[in-house]
PyMOL commands that place a pseudoatom at each C-alpha (Angstrom):
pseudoatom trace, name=CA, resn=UNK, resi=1, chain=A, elem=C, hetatm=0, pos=[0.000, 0.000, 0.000]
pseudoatom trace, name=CA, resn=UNK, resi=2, chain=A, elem=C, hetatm=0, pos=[1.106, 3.397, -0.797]
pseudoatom trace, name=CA, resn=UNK, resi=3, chain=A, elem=C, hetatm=0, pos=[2.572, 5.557, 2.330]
pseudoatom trace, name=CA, resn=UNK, resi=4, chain=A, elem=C, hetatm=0, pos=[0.528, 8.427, 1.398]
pseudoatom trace, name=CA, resn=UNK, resi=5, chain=A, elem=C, hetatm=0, pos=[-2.610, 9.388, 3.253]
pseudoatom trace, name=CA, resn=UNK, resi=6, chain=A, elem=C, hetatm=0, pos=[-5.933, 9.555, 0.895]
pseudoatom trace, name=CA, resn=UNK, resi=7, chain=A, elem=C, hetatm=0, pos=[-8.591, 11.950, 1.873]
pseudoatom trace, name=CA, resn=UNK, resi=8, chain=A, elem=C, hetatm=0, pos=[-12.128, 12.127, 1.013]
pseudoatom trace, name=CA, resn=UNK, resi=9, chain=A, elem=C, hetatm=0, pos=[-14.343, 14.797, 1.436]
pseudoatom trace, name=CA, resn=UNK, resi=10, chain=A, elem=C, hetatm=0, pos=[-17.729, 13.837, 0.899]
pseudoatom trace, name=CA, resn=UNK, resi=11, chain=A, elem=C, hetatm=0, pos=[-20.830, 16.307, 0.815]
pseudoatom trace, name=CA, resn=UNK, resi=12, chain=A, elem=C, hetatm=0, pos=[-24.465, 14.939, 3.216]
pseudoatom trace, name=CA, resn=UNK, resi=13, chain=A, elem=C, hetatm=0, pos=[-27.456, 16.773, 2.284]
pseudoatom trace, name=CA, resn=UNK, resi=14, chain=A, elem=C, hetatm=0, pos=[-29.927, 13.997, 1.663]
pseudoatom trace, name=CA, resn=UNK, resi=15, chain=A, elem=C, hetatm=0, pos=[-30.246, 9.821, 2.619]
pseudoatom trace, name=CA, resn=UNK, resi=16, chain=A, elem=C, hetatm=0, pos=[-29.094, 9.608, -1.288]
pseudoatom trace, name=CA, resn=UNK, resi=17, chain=A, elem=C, hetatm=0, pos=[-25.553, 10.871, 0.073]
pseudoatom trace, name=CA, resn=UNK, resi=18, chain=A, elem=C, hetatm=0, pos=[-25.277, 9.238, 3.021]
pseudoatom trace, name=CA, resn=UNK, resi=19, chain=A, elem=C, hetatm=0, pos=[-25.857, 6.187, 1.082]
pseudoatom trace, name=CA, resn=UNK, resi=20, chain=A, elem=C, hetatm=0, pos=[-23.101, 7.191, -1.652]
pseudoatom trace, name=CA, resn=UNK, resi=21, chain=A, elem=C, hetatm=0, pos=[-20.659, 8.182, 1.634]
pseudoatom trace, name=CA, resn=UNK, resi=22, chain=A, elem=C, hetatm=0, pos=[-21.590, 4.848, 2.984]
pseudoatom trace, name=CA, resn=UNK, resi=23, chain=A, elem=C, hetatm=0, pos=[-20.380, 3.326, -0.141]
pseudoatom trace, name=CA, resn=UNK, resi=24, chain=A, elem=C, hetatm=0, pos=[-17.150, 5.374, -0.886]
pseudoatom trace, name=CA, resn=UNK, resi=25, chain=A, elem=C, hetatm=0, pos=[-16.077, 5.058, 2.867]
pseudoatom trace, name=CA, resn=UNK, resi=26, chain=A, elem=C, hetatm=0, pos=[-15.986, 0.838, 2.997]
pseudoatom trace, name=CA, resn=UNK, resi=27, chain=A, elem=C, hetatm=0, pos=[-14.695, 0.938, -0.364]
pseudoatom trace, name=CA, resn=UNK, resi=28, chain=A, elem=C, hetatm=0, pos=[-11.877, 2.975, 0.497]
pseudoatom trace, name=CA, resn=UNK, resi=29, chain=A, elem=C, hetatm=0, pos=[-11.158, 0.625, 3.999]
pseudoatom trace, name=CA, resn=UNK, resi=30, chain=A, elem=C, hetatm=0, pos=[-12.091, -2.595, 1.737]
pseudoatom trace, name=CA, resn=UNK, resi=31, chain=A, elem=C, hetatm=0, pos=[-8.338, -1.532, 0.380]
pseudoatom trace, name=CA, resn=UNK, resi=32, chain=A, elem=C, hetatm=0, pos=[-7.179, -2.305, 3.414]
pseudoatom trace, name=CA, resn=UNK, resi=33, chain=A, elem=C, hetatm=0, pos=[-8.881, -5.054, 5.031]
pseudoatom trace, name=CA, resn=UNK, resi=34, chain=A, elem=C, hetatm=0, pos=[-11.697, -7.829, 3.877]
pseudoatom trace, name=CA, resn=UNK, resi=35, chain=A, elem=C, hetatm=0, pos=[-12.810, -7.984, 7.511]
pseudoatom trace, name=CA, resn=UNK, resi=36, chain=A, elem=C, hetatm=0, pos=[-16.519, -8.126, 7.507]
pseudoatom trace, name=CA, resn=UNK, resi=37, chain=A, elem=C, hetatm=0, pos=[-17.197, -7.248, 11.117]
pseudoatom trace, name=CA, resn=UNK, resi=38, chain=A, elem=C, hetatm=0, pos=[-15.202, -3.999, 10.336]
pseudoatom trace, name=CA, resn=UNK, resi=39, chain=A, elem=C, hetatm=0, pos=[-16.499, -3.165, 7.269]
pseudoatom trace, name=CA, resn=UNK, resi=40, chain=A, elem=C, hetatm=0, pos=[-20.403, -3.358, 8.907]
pseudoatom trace, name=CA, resn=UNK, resi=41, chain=A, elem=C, hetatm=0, pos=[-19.209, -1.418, 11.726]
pseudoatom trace, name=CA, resn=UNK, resi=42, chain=A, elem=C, hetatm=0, pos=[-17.733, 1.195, 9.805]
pseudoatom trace, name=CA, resn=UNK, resi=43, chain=A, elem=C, hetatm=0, pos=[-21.076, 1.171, 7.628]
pseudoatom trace, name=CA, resn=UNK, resi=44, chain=A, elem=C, hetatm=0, pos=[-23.251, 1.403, 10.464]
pseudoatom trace, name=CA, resn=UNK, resi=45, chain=A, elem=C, hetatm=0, pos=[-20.704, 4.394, 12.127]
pseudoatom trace, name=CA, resn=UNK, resi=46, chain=A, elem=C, hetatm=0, pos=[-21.192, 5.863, 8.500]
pseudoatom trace, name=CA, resn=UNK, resi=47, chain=A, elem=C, hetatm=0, pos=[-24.952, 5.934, 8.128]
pseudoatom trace, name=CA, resn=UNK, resi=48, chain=A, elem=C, hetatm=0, pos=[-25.173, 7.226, 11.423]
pseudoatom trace, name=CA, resn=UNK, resi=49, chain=A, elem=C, hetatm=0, pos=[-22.794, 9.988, 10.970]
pseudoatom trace, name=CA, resn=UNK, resi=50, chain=A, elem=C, hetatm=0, pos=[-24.525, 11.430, 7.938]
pseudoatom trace, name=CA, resn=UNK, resi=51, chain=A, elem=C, hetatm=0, pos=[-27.974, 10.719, 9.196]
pseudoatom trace, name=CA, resn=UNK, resi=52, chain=A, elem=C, hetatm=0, pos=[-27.551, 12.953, 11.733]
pseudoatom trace, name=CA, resn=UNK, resi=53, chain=A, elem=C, hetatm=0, pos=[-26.146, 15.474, 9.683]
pseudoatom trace, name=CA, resn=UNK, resi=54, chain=A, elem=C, hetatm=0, pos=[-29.076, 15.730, 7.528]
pseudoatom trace, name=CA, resn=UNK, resi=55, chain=A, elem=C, hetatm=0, pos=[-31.621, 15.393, 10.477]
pseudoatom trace, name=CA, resn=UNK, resi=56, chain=A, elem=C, hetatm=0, pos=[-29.904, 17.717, 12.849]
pseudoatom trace, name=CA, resn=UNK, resi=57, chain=A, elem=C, hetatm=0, pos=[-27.675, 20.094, 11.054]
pseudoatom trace, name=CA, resn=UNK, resi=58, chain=A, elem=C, hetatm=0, pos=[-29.697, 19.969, 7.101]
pseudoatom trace, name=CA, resn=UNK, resi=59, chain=A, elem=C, hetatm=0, pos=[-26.063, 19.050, 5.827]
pseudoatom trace, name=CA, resn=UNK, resi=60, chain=A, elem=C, hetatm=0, pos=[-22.817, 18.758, 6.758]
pseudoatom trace, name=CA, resn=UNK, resi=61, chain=A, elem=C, hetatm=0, pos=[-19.465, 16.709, 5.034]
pseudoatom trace, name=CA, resn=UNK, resi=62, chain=A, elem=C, hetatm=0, pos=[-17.878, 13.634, 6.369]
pseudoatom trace, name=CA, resn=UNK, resi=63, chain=A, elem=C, hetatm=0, pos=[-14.019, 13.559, 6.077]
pseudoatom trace, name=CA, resn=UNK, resi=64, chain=A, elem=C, hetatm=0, pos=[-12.513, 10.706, 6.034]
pseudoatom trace, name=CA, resn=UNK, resi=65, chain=A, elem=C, hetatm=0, pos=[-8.689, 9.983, 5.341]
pseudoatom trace, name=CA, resn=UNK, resi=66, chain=A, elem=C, hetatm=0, pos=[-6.577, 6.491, 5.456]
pseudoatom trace, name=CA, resn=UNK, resi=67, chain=A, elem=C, hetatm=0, pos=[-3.064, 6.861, 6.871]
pseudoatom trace, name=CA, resn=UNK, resi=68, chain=A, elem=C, hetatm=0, pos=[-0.456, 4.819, 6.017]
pseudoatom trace, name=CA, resn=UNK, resi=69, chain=A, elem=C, hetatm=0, pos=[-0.819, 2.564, 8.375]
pseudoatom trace, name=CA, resn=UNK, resi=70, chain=A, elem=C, hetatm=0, pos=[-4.231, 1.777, 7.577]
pseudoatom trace, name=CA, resn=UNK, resi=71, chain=A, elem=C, hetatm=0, pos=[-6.192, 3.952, 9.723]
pseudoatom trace, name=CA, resn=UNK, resi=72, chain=A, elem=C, hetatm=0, pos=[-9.316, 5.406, 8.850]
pseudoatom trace, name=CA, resn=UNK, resi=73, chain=A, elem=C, hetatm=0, pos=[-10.420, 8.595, 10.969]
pseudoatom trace, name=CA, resn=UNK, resi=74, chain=A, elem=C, hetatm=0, pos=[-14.244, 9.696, 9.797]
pseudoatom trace, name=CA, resn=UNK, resi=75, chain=A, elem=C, hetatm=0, pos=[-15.027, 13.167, 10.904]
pseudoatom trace, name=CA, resn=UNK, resi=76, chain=A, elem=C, hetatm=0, pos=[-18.753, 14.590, 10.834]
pseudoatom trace, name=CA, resn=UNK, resi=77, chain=A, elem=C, hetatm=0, pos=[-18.895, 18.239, 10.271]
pseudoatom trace, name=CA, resn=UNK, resi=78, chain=A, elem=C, hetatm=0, pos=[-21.778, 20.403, 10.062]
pseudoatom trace, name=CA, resn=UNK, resi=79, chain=A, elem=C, hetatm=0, pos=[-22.956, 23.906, 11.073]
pseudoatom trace, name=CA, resn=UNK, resi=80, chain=A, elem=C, hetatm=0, pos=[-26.298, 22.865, 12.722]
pseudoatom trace, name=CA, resn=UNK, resi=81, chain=A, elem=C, hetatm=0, pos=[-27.662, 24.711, 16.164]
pseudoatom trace, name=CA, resn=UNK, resi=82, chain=A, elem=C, hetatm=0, pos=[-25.931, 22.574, 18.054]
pseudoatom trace, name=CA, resn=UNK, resi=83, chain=A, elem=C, hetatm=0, pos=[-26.550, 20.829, 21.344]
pseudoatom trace, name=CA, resn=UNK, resi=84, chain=A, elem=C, hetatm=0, pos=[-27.971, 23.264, 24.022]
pseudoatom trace, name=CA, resn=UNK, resi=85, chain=A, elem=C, hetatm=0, pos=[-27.698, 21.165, 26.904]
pseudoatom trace, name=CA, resn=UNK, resi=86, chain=A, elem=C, hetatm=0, pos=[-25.154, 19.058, 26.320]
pseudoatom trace, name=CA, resn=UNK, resi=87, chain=A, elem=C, hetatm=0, pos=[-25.851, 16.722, 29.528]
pseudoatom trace, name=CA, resn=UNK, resi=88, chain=A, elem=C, hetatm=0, pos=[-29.519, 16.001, 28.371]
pseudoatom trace, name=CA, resn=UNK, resi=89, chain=A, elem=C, hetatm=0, pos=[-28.130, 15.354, 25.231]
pseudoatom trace, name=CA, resn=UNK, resi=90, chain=A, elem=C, hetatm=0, pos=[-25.609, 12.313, 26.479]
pseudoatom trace, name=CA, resn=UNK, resi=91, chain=A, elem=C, hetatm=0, pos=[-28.487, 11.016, 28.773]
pseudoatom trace, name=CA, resn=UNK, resi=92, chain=A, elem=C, hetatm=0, pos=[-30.684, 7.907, 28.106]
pseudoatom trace, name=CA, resn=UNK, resi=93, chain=A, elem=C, hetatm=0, pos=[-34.067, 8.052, 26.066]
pseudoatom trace, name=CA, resn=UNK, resi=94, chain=A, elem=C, hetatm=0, pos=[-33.078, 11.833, 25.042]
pseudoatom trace, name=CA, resn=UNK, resi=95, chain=A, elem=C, hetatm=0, pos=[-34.142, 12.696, 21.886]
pseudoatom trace, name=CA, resn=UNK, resi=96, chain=A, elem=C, hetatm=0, pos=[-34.543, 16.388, 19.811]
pseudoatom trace, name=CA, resn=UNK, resi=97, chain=A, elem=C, hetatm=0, pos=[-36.070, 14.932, 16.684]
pseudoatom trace, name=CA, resn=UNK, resi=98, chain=A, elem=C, hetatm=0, pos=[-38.986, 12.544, 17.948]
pseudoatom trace, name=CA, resn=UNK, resi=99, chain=A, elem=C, hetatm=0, pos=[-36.798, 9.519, 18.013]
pseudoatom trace, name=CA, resn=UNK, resi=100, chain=A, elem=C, hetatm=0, pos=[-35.912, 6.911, 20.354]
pseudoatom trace, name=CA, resn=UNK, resi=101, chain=A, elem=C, hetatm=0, pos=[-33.013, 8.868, 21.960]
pseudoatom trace, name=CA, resn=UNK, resi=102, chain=A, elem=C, hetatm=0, pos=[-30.812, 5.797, 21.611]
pseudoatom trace, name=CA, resn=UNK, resi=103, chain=A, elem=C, hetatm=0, pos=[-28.078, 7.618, 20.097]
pseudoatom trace, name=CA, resn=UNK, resi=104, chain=A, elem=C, hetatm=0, pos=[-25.429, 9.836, 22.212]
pseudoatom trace, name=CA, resn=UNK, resi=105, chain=A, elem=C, hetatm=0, pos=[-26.734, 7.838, 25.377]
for i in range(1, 105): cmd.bond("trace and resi %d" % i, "trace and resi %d" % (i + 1))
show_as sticks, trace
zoom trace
């Protein structure tokens, strides 16, 4: 594998992205490992990420980039409201959008 780091930057505004970031982030770690358990947990941290970037923030980016070494760091980044009580937030059942508030808690 090549030493350099590859970086995506990949635009969430609707489930049709989320679904394309979904697909461009395991194909990007599928270079690096054919572990199935990984690649459904990165999926799953994925779809979650840019979920809630479309139903909290409207839109938002996920930046990903794959170090040498073969590690993938996903960042969600948005310029929503934000969380006004942060301690609610993190706490059990919690939820802002009519959910199940299983998410930060």
């Amino acid at each position: 594998m090549n030493d350099q780091p590859c970086s995506l930057v990949l635009p969430v505004s609707t489930s049709v992205h989320v679904d394309a970031a979904r697909r461009a982030l395991v194909r990007l770690a599928g270079t690096v490992t054919a572990d199935e358990t990984l690649l459904g947990r990165l999926t799953i941290v994925t779809q979650e990420l840019g979920y809630n970037l479309v139903r909290h923030a409207g839109h938002g980016e996920l930046l990903a980039t794959l170090g040498g070494e073969g590690v993938l760091d996903v960042l969600a980044v948005d310029r929503g409201p934000g969380m006004h009580d942060v301690a609610r937030c993190l706490s059990d059942h919690y939820s802002t959008a009519a959910t199940l508030g299983a998410g930060l808690g």
